[in-house]
C-alpha positions as CSV (number, residue, x, y, z in Angstrom):
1,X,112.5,49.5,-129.7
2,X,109.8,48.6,-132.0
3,X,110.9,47.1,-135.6
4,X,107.5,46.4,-136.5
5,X,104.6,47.6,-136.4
6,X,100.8,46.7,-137.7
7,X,97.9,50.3,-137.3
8,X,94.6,49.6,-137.4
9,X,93.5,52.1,-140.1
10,X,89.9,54.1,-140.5
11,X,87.3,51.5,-142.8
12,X,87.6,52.9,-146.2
13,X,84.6,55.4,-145.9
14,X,84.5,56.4,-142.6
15,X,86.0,59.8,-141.9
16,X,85.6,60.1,-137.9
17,X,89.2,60.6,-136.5
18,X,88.1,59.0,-133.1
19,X,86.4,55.8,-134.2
20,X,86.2,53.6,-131.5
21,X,85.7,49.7,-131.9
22,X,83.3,49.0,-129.1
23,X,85.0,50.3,-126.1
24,X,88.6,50.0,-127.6
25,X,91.0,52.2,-129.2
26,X,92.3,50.7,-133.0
27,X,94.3,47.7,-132.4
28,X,98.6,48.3,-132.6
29,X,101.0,46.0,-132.6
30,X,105.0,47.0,-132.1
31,X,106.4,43.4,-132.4
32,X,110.6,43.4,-132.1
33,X,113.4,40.6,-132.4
34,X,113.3,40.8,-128.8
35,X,109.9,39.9,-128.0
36,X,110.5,37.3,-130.7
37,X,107.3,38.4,-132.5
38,X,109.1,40.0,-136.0
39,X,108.4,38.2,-138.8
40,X,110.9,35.6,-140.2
41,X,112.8,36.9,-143.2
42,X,113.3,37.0,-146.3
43,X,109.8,38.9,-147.3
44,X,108.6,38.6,-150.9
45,X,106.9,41.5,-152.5
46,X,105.5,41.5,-156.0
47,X,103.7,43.9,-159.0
48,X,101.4,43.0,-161.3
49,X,101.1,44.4,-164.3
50,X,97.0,44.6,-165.8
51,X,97.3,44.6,-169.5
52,X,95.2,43.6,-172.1
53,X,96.2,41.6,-175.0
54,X,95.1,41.5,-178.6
55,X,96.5,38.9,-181.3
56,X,95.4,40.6,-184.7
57,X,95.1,37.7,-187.4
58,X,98.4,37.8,-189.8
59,X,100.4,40.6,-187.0
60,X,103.6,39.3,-186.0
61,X,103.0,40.7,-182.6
62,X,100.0,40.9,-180.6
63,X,99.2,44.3,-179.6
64,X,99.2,45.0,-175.9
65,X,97.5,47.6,-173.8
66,X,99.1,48.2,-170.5
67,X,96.3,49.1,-167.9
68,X,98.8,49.9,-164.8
69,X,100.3,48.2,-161.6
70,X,99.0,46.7,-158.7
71,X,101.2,45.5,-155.9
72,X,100.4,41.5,-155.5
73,X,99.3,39.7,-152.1
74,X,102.2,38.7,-150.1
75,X,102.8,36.5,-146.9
76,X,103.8,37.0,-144.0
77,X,105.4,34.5,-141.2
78,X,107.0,34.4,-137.5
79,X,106.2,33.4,-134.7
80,X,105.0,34.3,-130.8
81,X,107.5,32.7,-128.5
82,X,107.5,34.4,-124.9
83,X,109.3,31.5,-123.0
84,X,111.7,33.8,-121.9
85,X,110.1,37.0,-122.5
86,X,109.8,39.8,-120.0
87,X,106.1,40.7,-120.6
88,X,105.1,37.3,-120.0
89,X,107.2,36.7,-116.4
90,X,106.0,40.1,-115.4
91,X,102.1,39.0,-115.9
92,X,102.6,35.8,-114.5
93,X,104.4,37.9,-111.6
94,X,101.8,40.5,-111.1
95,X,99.0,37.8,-111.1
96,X,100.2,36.0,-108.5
97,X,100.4,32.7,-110.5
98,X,103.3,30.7,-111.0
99,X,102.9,30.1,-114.5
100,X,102.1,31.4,-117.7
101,X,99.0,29.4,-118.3
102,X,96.9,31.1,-115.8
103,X,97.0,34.4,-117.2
104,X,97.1,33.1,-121.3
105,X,100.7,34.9,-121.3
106,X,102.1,36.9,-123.8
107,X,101.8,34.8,-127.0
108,X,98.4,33.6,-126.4
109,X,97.0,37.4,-126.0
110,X,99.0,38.3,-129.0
111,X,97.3,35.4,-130.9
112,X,93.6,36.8,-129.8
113,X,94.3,40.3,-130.5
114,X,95.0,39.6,-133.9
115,X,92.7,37.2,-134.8
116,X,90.3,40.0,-133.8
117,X,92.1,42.6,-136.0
118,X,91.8,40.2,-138.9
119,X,88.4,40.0,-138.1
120,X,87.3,43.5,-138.1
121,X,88.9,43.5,-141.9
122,X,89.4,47.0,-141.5
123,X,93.0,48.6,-143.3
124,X,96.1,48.3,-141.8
125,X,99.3,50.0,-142.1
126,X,102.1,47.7,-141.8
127,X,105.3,49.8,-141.3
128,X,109.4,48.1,-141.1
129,X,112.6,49.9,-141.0
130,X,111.9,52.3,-144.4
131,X,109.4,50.2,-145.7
132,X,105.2,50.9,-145.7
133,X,102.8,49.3,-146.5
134,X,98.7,50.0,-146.3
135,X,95.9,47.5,-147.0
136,X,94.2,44.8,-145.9
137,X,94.8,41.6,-144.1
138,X,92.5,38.8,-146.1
139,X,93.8,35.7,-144.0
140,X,95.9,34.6,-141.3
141,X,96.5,30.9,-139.7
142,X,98.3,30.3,-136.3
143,X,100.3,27.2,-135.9
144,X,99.6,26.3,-131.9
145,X,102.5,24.3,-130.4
146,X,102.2,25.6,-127.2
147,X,100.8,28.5,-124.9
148,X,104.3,30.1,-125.0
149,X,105.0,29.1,-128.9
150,X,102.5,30.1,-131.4
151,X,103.6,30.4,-135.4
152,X,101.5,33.1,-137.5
153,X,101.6,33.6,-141.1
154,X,99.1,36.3,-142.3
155,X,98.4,37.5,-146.1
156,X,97.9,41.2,-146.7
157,X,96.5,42.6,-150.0
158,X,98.5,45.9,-150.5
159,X,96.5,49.0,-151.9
160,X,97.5,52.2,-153.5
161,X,94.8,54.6,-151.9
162,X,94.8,55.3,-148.1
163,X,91.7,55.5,-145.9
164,X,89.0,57.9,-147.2
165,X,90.1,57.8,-150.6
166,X,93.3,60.1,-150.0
167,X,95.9,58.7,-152.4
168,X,99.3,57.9,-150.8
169,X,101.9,59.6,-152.5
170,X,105.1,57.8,-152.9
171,X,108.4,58.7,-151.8
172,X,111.1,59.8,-153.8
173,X,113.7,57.3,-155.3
174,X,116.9,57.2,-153.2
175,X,118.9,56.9,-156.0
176,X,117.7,60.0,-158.1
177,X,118.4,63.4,-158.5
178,X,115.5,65.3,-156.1
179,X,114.6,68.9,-158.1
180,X,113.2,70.0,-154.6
181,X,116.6,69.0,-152.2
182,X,118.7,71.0,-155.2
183,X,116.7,74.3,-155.4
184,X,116.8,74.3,-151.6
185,X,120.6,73.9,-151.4
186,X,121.5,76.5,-153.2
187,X,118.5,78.7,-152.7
188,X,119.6,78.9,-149.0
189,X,122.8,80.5,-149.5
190,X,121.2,82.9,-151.9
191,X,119.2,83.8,-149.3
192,X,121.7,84.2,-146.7
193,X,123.5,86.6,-149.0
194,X,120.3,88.7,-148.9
195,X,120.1,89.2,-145.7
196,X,123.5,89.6,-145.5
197,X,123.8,92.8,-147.6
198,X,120.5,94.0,-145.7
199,X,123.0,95.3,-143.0
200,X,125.3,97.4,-144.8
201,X,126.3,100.6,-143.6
202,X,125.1,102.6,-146.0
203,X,125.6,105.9,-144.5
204,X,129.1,105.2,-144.0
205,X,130.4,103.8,-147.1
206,X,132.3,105.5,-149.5
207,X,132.5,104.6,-153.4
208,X,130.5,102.2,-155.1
209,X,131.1,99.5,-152.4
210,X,127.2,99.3,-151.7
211,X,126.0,99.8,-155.2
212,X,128.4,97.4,-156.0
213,X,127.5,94.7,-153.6
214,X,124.0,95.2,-154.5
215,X,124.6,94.4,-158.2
216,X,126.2,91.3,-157.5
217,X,123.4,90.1,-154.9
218,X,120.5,91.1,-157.7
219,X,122.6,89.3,-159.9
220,X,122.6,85.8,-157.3
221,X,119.0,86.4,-157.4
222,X,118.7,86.0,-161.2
223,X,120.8,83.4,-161.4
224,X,118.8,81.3,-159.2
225,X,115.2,82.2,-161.0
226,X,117.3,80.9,-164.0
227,X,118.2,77.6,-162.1
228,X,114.5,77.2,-160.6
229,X,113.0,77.8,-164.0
230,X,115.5,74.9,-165.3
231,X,114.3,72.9,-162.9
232,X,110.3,73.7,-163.1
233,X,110.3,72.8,-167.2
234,X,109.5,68.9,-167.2
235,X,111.9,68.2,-169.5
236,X,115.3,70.1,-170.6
237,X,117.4,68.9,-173.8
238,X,116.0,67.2,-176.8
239,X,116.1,63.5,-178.1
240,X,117.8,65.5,-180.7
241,X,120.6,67.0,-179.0
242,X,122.0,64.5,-176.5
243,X,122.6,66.1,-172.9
244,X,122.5,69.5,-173.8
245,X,119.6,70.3,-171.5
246,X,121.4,68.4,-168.3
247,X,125.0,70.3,-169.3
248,X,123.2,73.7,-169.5
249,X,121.7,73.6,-165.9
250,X,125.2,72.2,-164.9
251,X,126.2,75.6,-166.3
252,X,123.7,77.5,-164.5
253,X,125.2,75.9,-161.0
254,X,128.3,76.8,-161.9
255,X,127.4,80.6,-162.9
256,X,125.8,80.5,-159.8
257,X,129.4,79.8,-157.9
258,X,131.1,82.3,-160.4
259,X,128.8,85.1,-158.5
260,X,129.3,84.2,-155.2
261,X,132.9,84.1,-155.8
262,X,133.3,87.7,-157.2
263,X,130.9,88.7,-154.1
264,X,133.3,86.9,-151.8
265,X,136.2,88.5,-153.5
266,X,134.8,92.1,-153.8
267,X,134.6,92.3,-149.6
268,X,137.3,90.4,-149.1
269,X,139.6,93.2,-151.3
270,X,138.1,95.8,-148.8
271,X,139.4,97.4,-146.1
272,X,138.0,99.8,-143.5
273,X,140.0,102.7,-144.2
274,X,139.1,102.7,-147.7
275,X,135.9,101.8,-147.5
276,X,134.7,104.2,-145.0
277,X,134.0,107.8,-145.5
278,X,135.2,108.5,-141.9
279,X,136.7,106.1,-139.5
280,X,135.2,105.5,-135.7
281,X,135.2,102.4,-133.6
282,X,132.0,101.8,-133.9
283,X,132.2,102.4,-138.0
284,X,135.0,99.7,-138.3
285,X,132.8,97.1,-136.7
286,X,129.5,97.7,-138.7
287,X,131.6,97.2,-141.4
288,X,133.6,94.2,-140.8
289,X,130.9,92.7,-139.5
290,X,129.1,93.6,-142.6
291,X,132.3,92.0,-144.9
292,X,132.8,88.8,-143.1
293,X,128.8,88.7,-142.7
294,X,128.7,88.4,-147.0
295,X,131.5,87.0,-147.5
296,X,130.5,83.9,-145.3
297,X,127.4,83.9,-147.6
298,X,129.3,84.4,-150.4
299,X,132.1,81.2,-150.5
300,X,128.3,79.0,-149.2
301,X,127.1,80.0,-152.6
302,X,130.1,79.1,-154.5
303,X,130.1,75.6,-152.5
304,X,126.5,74.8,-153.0
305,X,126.8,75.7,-156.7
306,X,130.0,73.9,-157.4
307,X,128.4,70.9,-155.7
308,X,125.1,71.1,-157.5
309,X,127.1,71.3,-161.0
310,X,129.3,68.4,-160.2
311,X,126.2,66.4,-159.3
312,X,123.8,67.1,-162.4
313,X,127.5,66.8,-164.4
314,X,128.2,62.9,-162.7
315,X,124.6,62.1,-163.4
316,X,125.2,63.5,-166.9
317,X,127.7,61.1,-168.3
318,X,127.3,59.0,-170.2
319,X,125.2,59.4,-172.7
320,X,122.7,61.2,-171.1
321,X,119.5,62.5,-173.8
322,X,117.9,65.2,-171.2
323,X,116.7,65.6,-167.7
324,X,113.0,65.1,-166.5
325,X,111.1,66.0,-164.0
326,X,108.2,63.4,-163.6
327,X,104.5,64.5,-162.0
328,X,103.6,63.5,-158.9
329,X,102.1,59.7,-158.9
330,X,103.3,59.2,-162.4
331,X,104.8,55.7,-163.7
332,X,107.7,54.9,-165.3
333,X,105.1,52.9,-167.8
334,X,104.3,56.4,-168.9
335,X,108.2,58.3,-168.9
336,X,109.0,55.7,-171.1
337,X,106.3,55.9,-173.6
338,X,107.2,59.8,-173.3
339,X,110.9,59.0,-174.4
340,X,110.9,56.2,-176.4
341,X,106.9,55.6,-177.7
342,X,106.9,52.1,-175.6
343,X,106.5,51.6,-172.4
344,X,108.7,48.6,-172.4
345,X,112.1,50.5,-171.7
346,X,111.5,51.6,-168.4
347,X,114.0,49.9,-167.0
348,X,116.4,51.7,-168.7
349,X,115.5,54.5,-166.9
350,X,115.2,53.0,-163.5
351,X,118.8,51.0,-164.2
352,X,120.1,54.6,-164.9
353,X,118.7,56.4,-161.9
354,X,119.2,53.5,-159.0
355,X,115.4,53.5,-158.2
356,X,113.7,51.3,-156.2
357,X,109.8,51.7,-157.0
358,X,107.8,52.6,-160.4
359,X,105.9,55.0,-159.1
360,X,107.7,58.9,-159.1
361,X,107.4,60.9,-156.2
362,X,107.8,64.1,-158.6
363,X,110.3,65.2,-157.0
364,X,112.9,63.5,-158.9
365,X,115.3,64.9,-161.7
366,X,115.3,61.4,-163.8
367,X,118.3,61.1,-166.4
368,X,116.8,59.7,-169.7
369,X,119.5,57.7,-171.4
370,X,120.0,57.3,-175.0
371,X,118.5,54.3,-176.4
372,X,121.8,52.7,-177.3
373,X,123.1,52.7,-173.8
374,X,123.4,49.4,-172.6
């Protein structure tokens, strides 16, 4: 199984799909702790922050512009060593010879692939475990010891943008809220109620039992434009009014549950002979099937919407100003300076939400703590 791999990528302006260098395909490398190719750990990655600095004669302070990130250069290092690995015995097998040195053997075809790749200069994408990275490679040296036991190290130069000027969006934080994963949750249920009610009887119902239903569906339905439109505002709650905003879409989760329960209670009080203008076989069935069929739907909405509340209501406390929802690509540079006017508390933010990168997916729900919080 591969735990590492290096892609050839198009050159930045080329935007043929098929290029082809000479007659081969884009060099790949899938190097593994087997083949004992992986680079050696630990891996140091770094960001750089462009800024430029003014010292105004008599100011305390100087007065500094911050320009934006860029990920720093970083090294790689491991080493080729096939003494005992497979895809060397099997080509020194295959070729007849009875050592590795007649067909150059695993490591020393590694070596010249790469050193071609490096070459080339052309963007790589260098992907481990959750981890990718896209740029180029500017240098590599290989430390020759023998044909079966060659060291690499190898610098790449991480960029933002991937080949043909598309920019590479970031993921989403693991550790925040995601806006998108909680509409979906309890828009699904929402949407299961729907359809449920879709196969009502109507022709044999008696009473309000349909009307009734109905109401309560529409109702689900408005509930959750209120939650969405929560959601879709950047912000919710005011610097002013600490956590208000993030305590009143808790509330909308929860009103959400409060529906589906008096749905899930409103079939589950009926029964056939009193629901039914005239009873048949076939009558009872449509509507039990039709009962258990909403009322399934029902207790998933009060589930997903008790969860949802809990969740925004965790994340809440403490001190908790409001709830944001970043743009795509945007940097917690600018979140801060939206907050606080200074960019320099955005690790505040990140501390609060668990992230792991600077750069918002815009998918997240960020929690803006008060300034206080320590």
């Amino acid at each position: 199984m591969a735990l590492f791999i290096i892609e050839e990528l198009l050159p930045y302006g080329h935007r043929d799909a098929n290029f082809r260098i000479g007659a081969e395909a884009p060099a790949r490398f899938e190097w593994s702790a087997a083949a004992r190719s992986i680079p050696l750990r630990p891996w140091t990655f770094g960001v750089a922050v462009r800024s430029v600095r003014t010292d105004y004669p008599g100011a305390d302070d100087p007065t500094e512009q911050v320009l934006g990130p860029n990920y720093t250069p970083f090294t790689l290092r491991g080493r080729w060593d096939d003494r005992y690995n497979p895809l060397a015995l099997e080509d020194a097998r295959i070729s007849g010879a009875g050592n590795r040195r007649a067909t150059g053997g695993y490591a020393v075809l590694e070596r010249a692939r790469f050193e071609a790749l490096v070459r080339r200069a052309n963007p790589v994408r260098i992907t481990f475990e959750d981890l990718t990275v896209q740029g180029l490679i500017t240098a590599a040296e290989f430390d020759f010891r023998r044909a079966w036991d060659i060291g690499y190290s190898f610098t790449v130069s991480p960029h933002h943008r991937a080949p043909g000027g598309r920019l590479t969006m970031p993921r989403s934080p693991r550790g925040a809220l995601n806006a998108k994963q909680l509409q979906a949750e309890v828009a699904r249920p929402v949407a299961s109620a729907r359809t449920a009610f879709a196969l009502a009887p109507v022709a044999r119902l008696a009473g309000d039992r349909w009307t009734d239903a109905g109401e309560l569906v529409d109702a689900l339905d408005a509930q959750l434009a209120v939650i969405d439109a929560a959601i879709g505002q950047r912000t919710t709650g005011d610097v002013s009014e600490p956590g208000t905003g993030l305590l009143r879409l808790a509330a909308a989760f929860y009103g959400l549950a409060l529906i589906g329960l008096d749905l899930t209670t409103l079939v589950a009080a009926d029964a056939s002979d009193d629901a039914l203008d005239y009873e048949t076989p076939l009558a009872m069935l449509a509507f039990d099937a039709w009962a258990r069929g909403l009322g399934r739907a029902g207790r998933e909405v009060v589930l997903a919407g008790l969860r949802a509340s809990g969740e925004v209501r965790r994340r809440a406390m403490p001190s908790a100003v409001n709830l944001y929802r970043p743009r795509a690509g945007e940097h917690l540079y600018e979140t801060s300076q939206r907050f606080y006017g200074t960019p320099y508390q955005w690790r505040r933010i990140a501390a609060r939400n668990r992230l792991t990168t600077t750069v918002l997916a815009g998918t997240e729900l960020l929690i803006i703590p008060e300034v206080t919080e320590r």
